[in-house]
TORKOL-976769 format. One record per atom (N, C-alpha, C): residue number from 1; atom name; x, y, z. Coordinates in steps of 0.2 Angstrom, whole numbers. Example, Ala and Ser with C-alpha at 12.3 -4.5 7.8 and 13.67 -1.06 7.14 Angstrom:
BEGIN
<dovex resi="1" name="N" x="66" y="-28" z="39"/>
<dovex resi="1" name="CA" x="62" y="-22" z="39"/>
<dovex resi="1" name="C" x="66" y="-16" z="39"/>
<dovex resi="2" name="N" x="64" y="-11" z="35"/>
<dovex resi="2" name="CA" x="68" y="-5" z="36"/>
<dovex resi="2" name="C" x="64" y="0" z="39"/>
REM end
This chain:
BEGIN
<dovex resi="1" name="N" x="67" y="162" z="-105"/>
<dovex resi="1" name="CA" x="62" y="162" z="-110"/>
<dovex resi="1" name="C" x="55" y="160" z="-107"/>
<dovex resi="2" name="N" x="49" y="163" z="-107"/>
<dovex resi="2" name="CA" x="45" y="162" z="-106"/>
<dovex resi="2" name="C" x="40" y="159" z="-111"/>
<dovex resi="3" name="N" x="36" y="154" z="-110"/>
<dovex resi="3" name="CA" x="30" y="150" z="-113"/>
<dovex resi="3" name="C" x="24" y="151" z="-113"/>
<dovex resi="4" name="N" x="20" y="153" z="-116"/>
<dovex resi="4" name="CA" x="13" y="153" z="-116"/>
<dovex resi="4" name="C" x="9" y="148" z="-120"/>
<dovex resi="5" name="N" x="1" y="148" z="-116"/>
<dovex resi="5" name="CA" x="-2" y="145" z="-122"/>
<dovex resi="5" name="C" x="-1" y="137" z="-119"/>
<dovex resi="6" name="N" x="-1" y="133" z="-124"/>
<dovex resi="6" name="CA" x="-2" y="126" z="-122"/>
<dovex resi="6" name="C" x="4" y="121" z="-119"/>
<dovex resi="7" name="N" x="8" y="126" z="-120"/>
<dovex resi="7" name="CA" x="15" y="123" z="-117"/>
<dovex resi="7" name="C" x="13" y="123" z="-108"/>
<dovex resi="8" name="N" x="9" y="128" z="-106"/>
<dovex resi="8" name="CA" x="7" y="128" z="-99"/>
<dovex resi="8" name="C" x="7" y="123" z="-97"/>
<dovex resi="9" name="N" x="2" y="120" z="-99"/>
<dovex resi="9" name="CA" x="2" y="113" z="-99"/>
<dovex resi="9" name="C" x="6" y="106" z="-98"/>
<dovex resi="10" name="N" x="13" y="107" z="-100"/>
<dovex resi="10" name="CA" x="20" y="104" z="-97"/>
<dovex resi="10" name="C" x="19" y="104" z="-91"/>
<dovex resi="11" name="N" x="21" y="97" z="-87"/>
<dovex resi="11" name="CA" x="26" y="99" z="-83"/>
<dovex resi="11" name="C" x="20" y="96" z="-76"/>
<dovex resi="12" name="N" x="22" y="93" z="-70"/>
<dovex resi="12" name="CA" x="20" y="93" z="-64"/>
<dovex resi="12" name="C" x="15" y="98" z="-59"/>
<dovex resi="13" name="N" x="15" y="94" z="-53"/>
<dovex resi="13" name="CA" x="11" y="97" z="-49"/>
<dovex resi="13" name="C" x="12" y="97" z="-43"/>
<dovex resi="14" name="N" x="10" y="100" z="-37"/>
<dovex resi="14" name="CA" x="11" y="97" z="-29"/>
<dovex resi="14" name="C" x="4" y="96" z="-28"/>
<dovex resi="15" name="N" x="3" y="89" z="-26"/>
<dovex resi="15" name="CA" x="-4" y="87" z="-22"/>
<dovex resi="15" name="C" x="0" y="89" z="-12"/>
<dovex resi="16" name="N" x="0" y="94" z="-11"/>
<dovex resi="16" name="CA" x="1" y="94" z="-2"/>
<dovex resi="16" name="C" x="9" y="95" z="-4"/>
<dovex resi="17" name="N" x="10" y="89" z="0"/>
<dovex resi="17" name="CA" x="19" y="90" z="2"/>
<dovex resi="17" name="C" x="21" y="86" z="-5"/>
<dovex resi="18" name="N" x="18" y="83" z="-8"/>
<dovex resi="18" name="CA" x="19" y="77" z="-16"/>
<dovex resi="18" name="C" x="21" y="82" z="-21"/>
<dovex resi="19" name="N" x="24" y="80" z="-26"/>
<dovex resi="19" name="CA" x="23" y="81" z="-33"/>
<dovex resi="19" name="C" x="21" y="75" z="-36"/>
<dovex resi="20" name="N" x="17" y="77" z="-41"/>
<dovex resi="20" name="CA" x="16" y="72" z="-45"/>
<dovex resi="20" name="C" x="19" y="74" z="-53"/>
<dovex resi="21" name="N" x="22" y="69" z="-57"/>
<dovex resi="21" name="CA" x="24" y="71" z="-65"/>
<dovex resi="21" name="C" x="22" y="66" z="-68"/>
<dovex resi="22" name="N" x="18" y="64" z="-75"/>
<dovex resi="22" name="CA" x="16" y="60" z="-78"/>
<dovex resi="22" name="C" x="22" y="61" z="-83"/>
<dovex resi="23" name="N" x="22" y="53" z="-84"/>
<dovex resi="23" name="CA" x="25" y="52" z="-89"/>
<dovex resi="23" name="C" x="23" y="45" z="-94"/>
<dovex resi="24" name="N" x="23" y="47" z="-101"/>
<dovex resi="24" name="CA" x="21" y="39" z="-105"/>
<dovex resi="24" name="C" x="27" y="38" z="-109"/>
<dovex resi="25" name="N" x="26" y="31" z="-109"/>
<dovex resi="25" name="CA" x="31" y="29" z="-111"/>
<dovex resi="25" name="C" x="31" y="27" z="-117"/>
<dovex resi="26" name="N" x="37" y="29" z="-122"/>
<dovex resi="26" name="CA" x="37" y="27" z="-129"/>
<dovex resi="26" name="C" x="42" y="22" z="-130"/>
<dovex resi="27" name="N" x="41" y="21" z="-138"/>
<dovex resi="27" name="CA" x="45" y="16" z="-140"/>
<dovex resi="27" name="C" x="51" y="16" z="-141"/>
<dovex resi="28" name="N" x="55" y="22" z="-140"/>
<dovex resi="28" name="CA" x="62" y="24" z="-136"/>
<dovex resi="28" name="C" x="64" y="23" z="-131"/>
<dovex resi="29" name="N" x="59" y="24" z="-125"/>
<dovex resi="29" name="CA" x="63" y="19" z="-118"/>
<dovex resi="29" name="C" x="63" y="12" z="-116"/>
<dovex resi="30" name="N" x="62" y="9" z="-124"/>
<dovex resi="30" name="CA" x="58" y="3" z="-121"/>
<dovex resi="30" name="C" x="64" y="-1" z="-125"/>
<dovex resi="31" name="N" x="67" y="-7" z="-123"/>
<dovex resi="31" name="CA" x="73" y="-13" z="-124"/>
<dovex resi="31" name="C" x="69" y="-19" z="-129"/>
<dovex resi="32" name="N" x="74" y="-23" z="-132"/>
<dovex resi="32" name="CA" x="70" y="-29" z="-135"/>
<dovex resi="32" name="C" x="65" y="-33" z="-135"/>
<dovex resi="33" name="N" x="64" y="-32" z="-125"/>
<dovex resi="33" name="CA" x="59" y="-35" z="-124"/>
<dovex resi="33" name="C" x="52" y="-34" z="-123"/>
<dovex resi="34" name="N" x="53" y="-25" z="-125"/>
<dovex resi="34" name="CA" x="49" y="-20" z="-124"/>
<dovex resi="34" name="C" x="45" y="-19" z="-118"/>
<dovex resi="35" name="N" x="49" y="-19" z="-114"/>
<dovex resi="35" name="CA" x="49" y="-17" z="-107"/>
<dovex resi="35" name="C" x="54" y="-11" z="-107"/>
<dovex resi="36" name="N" x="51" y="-6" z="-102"/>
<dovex resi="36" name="CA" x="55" y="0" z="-101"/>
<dovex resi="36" name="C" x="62" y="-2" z="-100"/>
<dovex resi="37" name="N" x="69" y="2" z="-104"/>
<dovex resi="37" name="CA" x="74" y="2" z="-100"/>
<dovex resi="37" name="C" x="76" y="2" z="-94"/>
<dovex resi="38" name="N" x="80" y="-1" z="-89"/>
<dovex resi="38" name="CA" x="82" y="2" z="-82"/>
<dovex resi="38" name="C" x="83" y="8" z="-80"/>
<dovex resi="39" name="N" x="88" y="8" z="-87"/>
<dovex resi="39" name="CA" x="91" y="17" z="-83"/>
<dovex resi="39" name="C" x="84" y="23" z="-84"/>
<dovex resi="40" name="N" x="82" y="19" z="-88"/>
<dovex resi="40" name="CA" x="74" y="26" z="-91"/>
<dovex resi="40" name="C" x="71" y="30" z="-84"/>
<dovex resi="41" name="N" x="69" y="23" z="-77"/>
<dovex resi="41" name="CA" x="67" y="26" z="-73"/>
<dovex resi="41" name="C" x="70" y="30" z="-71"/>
<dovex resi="42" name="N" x="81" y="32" z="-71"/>
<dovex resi="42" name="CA" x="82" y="35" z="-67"/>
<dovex resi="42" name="C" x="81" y="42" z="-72"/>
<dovex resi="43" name="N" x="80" y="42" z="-80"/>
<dovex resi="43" name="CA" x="77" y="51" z="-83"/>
<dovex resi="43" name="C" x="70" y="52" z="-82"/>
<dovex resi="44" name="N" x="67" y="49" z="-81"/>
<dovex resi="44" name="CA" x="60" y="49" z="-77"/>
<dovex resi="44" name="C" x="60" y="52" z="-70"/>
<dovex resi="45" name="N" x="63" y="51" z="-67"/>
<dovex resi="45" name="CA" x="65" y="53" z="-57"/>
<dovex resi="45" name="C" x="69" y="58" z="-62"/>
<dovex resi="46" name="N" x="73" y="61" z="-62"/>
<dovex resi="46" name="CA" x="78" y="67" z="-67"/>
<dovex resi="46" name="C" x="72" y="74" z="-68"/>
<dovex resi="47" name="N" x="69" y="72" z="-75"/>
<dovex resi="47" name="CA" x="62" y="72" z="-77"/>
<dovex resi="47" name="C" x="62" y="76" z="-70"/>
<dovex resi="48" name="N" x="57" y="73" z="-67"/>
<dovex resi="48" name="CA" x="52" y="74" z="-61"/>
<dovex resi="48" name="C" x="56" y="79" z="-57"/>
<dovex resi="49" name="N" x="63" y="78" z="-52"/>
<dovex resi="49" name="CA" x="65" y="82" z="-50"/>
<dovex resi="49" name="C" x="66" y="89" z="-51"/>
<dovex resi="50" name="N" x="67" y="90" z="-57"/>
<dovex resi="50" name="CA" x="67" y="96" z="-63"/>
<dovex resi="50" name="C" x="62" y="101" z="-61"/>
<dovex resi="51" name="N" x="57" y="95" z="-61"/>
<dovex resi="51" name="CA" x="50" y="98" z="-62"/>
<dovex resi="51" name="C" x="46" y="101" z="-56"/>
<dovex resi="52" name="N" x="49" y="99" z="-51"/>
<dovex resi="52" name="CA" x="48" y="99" z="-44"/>
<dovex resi="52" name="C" x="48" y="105" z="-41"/>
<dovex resi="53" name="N" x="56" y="107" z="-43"/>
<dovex resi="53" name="CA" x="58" y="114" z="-41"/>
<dovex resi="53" name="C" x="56" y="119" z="-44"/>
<dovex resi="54" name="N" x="54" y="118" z="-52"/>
<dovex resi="54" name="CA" x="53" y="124" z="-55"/>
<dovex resi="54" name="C" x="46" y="127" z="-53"/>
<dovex resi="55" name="N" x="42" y="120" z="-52"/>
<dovex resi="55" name="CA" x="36" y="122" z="-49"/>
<dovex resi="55" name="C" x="35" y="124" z="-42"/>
<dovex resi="56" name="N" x="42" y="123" z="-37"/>
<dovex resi="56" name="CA" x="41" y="126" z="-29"/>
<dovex resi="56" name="C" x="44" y="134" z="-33"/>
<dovex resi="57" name="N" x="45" y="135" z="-36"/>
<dovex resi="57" name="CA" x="48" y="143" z="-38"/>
<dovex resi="57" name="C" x="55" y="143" z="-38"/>
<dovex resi="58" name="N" x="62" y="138" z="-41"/>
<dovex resi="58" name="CA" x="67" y="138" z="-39"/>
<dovex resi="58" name="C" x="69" y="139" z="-47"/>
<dovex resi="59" name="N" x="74" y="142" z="-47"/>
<dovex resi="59" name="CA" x="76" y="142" z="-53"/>
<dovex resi="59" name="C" x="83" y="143" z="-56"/>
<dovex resi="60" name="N" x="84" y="133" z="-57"/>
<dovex resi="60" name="CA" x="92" y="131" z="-59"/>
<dovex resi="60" name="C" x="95" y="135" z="-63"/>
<dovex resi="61" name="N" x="91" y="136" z="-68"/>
<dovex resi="61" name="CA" x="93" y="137" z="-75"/>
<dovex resi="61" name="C" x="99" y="146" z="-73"/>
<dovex resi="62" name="N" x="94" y="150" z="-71"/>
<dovex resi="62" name="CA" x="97" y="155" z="-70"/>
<dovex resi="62" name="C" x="103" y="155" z="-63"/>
<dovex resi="63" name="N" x="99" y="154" z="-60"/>
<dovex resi="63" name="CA" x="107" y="150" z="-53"/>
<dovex resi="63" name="C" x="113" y="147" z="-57"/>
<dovex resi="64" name="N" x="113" y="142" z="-61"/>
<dovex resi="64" name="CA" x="118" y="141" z="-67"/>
<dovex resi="64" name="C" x="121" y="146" z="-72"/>
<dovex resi="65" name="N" x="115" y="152" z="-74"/>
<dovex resi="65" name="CA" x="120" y="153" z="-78"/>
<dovex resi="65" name="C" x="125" y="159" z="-74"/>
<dovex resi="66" name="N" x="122" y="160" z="-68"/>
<dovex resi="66" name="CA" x="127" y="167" z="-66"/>
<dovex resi="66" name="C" x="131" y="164" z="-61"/>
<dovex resi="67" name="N" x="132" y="158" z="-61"/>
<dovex resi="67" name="CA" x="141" y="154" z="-59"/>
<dovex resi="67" name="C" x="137" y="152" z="-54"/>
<dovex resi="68" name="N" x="134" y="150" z="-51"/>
<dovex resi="68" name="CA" x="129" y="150" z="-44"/>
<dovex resi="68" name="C" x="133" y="144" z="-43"/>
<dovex resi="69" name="N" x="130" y="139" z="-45"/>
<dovex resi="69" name="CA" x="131" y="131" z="-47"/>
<dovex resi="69" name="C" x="127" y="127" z="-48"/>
<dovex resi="70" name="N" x="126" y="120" z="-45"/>
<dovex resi="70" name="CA" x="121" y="115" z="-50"/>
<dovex resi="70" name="C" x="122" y="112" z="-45"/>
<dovex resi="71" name="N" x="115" y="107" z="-47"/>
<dovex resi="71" name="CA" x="113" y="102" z="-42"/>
<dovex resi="71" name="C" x="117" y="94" z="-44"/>
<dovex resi="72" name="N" x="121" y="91" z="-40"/>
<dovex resi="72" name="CA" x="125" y="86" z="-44"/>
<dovex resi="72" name="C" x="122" y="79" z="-38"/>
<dovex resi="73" name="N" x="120" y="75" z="-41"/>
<dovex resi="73" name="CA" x="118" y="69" z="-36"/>
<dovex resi="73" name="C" x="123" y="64" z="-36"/>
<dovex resi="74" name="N" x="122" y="64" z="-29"/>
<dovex resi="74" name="CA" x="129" y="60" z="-23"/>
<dovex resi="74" name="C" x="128" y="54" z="-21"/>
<dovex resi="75" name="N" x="121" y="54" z="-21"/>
<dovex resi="75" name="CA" x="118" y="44" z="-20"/>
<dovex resi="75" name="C" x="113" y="44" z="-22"/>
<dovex resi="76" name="N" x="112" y="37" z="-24"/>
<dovex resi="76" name="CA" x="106" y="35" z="-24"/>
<dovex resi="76" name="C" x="104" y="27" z="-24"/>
<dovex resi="77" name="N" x="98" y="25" z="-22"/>
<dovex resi="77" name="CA" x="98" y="19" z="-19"/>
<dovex resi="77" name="C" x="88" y="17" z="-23"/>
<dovex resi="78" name="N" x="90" y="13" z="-28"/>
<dovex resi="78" name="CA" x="85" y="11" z="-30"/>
<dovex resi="78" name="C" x="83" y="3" z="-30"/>
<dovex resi="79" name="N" x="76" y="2" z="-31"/>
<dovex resi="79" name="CA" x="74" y="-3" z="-30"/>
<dovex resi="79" name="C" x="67" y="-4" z="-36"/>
<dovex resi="80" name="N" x="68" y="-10" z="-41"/>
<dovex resi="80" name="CA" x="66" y="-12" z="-48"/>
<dovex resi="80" name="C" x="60" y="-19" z="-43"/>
<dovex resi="81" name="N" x="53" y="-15" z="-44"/>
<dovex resi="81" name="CA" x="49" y="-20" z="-43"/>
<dovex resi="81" name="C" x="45" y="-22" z="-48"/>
<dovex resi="82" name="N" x="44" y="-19" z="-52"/>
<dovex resi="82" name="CA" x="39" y="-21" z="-59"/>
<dovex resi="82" name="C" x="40" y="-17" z="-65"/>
<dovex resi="83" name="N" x="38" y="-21" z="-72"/>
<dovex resi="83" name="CA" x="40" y="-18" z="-77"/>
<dovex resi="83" name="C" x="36" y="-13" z="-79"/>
<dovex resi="84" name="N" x="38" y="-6" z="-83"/>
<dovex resi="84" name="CA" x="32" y="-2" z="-88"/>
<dovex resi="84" name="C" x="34" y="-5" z="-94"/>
<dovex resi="85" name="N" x="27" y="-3" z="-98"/>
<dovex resi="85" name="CA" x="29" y="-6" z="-105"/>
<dovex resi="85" name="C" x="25" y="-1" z="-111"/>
<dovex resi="86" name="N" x="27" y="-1" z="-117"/>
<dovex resi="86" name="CA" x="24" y="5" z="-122"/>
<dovex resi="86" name="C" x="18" y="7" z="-120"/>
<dovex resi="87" name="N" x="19" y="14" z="-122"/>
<dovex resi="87" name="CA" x="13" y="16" z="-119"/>
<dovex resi="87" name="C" x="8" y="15" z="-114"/>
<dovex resi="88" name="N" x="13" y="13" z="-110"/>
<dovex resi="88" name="CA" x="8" y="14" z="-101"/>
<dovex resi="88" name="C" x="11" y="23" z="-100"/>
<dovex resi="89" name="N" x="4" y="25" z="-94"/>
<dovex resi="89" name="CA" x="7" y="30" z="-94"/>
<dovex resi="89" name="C" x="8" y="30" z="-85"/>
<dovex resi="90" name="N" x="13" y="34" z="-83"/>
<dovex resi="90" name="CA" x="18" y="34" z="-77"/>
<dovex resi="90" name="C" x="16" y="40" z="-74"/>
<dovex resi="91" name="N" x="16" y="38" z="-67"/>
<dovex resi="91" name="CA" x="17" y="45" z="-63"/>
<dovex resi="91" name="C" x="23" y="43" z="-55"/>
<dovex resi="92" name="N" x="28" y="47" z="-59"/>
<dovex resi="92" name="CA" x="33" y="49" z="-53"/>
<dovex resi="92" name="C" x="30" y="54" z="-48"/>
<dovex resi="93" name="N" x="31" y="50" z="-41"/>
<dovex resi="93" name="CA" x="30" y="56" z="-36"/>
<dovex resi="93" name="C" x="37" y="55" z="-33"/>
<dovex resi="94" name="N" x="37" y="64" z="-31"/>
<dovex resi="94" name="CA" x="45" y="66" z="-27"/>
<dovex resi="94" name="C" x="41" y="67" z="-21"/>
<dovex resi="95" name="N" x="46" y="66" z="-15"/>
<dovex resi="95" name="CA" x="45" y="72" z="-9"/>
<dovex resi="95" name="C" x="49" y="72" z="-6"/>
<dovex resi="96" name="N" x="52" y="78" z="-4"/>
<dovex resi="96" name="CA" x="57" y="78" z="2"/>
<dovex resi="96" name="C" x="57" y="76" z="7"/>
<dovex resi="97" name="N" x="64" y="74" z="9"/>
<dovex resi="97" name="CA" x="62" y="69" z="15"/>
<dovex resi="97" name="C" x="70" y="73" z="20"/>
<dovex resi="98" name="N" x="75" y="76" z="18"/>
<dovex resi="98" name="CA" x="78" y="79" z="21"/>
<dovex resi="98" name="C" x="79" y="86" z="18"/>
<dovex resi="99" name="N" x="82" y="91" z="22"/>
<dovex resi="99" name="CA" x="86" y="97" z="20"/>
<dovex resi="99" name="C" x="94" y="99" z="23"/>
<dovex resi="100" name="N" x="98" y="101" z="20"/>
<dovex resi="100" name="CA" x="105" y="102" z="24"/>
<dovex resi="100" name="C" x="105" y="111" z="22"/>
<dovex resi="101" name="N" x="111" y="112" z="24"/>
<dovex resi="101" name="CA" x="113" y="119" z="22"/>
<dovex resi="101" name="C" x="117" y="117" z="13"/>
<dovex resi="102" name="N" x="120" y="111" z="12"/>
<dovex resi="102" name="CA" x="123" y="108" z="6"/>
<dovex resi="102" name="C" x="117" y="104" z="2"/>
<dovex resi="103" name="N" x="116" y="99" z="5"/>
<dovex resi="103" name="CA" x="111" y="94" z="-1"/>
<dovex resi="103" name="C" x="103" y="94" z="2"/>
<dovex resi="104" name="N" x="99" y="90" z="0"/>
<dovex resi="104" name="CA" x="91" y="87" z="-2"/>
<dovex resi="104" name="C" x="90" y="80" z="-2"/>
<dovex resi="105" name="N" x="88" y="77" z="2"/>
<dovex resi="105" name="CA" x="84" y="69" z="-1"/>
<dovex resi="105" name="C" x="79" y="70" z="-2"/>
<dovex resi="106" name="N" x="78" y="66" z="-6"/>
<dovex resi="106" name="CA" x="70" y="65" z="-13"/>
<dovex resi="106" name="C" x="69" y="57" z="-11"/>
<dovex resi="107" name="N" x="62" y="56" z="-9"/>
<dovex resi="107" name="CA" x="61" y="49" z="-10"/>
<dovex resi="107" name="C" x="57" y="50" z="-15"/>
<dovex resi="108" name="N" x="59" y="47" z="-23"/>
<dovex resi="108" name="CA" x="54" y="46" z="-26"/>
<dovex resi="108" name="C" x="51" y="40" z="-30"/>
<dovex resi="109" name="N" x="47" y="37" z="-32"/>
<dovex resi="109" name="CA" x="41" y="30" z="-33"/>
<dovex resi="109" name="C" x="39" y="33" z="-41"/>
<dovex resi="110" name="N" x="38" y="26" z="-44"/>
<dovex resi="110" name="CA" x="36" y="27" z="-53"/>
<dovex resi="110" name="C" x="31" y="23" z="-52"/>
<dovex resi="111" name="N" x="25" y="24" z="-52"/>
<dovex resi="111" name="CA" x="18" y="22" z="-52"/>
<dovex resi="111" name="C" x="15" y="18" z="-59"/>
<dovex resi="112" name="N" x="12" y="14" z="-60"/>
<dovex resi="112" name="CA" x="7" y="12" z="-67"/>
<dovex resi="112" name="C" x="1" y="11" z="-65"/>
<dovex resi="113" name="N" x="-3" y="16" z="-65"/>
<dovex resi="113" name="CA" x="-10" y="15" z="-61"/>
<dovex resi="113" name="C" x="-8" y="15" z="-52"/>
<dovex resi="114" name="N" x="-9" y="9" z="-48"/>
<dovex resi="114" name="CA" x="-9" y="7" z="-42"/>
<dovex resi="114" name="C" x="-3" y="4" z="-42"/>
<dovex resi="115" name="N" x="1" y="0" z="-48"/>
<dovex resi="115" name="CA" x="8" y="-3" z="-47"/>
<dovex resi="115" name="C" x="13" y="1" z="-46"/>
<dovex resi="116" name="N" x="18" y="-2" z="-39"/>
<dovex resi="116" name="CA" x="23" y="3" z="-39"/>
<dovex resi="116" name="C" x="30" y="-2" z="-45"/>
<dovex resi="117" name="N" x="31" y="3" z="-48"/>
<dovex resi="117" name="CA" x="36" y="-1" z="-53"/>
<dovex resi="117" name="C" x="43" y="0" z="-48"/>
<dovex resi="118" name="N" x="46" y="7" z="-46"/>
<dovex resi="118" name="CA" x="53" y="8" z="-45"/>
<dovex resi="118" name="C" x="54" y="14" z="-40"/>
<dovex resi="119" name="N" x="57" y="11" z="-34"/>
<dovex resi="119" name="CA" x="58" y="15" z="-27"/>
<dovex resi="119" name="C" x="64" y="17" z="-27"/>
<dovex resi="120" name="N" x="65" y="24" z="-26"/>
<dovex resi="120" name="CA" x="71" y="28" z="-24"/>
<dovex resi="120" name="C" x="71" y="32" z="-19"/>
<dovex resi="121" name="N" x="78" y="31" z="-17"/>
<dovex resi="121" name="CA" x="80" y="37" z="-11"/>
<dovex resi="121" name="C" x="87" y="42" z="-15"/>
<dovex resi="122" name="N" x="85" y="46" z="-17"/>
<dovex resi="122" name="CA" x="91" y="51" z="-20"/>
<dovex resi="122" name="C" x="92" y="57" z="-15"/>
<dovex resi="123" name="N" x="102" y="59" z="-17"/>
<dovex resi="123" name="CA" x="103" y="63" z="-12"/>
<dovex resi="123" name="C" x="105" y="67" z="-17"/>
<dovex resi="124" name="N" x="105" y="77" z="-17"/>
<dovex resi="124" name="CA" x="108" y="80" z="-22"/>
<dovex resi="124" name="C" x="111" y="84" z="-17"/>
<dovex resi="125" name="N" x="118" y="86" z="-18"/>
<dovex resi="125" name="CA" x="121" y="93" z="-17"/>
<dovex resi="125" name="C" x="122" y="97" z="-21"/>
<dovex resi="126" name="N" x="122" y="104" z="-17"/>
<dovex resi="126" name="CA" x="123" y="108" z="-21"/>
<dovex resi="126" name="C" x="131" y="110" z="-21"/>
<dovex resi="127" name="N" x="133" y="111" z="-29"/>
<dovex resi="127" name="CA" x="141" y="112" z="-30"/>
<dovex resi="127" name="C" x="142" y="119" z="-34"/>
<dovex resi="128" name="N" x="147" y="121" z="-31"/>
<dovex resi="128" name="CA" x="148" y="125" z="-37"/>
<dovex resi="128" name="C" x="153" y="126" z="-41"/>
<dovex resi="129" name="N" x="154" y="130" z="-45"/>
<dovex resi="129" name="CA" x="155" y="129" z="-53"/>
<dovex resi="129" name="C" x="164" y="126" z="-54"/>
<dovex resi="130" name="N" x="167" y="124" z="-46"/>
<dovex resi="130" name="CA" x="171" y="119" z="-46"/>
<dovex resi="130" name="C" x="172" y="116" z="-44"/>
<dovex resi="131" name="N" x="163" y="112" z="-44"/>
<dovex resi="131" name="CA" x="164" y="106" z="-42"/>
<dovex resi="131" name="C" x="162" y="103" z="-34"/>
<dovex resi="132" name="N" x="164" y="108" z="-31"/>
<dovex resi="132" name="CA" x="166" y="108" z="-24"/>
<dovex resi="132" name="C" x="157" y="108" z="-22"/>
<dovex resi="133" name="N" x="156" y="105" z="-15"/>
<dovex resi="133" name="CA" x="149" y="107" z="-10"/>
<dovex resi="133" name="C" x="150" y="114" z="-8"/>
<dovex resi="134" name="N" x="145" y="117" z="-9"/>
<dovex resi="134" name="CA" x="143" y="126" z="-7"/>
<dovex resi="134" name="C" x="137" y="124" z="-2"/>
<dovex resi="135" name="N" x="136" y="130" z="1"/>
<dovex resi="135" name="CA" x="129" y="130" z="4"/>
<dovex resi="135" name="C" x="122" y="133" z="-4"/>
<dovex resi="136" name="N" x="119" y="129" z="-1"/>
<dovex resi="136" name="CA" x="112" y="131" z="-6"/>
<dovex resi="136" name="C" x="111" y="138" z="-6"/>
<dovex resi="137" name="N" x="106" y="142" z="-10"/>
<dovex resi="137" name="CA" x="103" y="149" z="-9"/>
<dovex resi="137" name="C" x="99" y="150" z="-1"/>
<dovex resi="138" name="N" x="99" y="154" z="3"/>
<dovex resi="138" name="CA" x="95" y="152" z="8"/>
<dovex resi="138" name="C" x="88" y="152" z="5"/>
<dovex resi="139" name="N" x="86" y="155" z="0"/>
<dovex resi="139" name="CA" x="78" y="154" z="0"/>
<dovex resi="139" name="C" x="77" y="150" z="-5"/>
<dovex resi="140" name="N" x="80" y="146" z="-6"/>
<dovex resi="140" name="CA" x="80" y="141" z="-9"/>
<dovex resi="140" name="C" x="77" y="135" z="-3"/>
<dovex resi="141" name="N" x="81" y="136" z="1"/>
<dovex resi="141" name="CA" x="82" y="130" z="8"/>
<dovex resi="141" name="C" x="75" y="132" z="14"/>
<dovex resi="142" name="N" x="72" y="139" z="14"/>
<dovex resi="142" name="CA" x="67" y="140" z="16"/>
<dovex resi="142" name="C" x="61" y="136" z="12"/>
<dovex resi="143" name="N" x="61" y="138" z="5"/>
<dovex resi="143" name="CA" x="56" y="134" z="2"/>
<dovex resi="143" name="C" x="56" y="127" z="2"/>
<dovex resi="144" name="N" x="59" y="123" z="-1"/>
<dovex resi="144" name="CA" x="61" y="116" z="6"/>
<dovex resi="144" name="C" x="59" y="114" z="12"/>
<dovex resi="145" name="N" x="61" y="118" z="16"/>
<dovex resi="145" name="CA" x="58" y="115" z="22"/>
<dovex resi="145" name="C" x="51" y="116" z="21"/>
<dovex resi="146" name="N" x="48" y="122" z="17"/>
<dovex resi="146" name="CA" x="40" y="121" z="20"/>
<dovex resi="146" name="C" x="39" y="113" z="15"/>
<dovex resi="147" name="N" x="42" y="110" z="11"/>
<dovex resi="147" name="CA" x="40" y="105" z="7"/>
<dovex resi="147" name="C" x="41" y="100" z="10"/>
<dovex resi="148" name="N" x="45" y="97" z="16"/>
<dovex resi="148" name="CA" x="48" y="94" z="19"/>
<dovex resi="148" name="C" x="42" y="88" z="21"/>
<dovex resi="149" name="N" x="41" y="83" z="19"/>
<dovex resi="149" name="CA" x="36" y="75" z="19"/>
<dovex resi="149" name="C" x="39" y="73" z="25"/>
<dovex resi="150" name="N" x="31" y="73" z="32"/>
<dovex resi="150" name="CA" x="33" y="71" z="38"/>
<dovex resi="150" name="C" x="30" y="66" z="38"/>
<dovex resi="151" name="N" x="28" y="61" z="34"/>
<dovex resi="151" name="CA" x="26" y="52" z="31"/>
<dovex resi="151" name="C" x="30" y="50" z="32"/>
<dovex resi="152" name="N" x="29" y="44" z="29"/>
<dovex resi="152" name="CA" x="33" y="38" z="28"/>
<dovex resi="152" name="C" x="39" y="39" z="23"/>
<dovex resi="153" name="N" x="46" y="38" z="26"/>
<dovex resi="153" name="CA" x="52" y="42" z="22"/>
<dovex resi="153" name="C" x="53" y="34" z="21"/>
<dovex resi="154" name="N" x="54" y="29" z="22"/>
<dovex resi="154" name="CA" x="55" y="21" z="20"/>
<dovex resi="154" name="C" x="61" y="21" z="16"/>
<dovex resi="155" name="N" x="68" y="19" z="15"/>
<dovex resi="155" name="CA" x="72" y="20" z="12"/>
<dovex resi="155" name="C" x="69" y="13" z="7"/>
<dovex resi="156" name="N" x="72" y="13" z="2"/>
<dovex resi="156" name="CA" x="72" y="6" z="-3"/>
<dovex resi="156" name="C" x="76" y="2" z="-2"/>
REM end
């Protein structure tokens, strides 16, 4: 299905080799301290990744439904520096920092203005519809590489 109109407006961006995703924070990701949840950062990086792809041109949803398979993550290694809290607003940046014939690394960061809150190194493969590692679409894996971040890859 396609969206028009203000819904355009959803959704991420590539600054270069970066995406950027905004994200604000309600009073549903937030604990009795009201500070964000921990697992929240990981649907916020989730969020973002989503966002990433749709915007390089990939598209899970259909790769999915014609049995292709899905992207299922196999590591990840995060690092919890500072807290968000209601109504701060968030930006996830993604970037690719590896490509295979099977998976992707994403180092991605949650930002509140200049503070980095939460560092990640995430690995996705791609599986298909038993589970198992398949090779990605190739133009899948071409679009990727042009998105490939030759910065600072820094694990957490």
């Amino acid at each position: 299905m396609t969206v028009t109109g203000d819904h355009q407006l959803i959704g991420g961006r590539f600054e270069g080799h970066e995406h950027r995703f905004a994200v604000r924070v309600y009073f549903e990701d937030t604990d009795l301290s009201g500070v964000v949840y921990h697992a929240n950062y990981l649907r916020y990086m989730e969020r973002a990744r989503s966002d990433m792809l749709r915007v390089a041109g990939i598209d899970q949803r259909a790769a999915h439904e014609a049995g292709q398979g899905a992207y299922a993550v196999t590591d990840i290694a995060i690092r919890y520096a500072a807290s968000a809290r209601l109504d701060d607003d968030l930006v996830v940046t993604s970037r690719l920092i590896e490509v295979s014939a099977v998976r992707v690394v994403i180092h991605q960061t949650v930002r509140c203005g200049a503070v980095k809150l939460t560092d990640a190194r995430v690995t996705v493969a791609w599986v298909g519809p038993n589970g198992r590692p398949r090779r990605q679409p190739a133009d899948w894996i071409a679009i990727y590489q042009r998105l490939v971040w030759q910065g600072d890859t820094q694990h957490p």
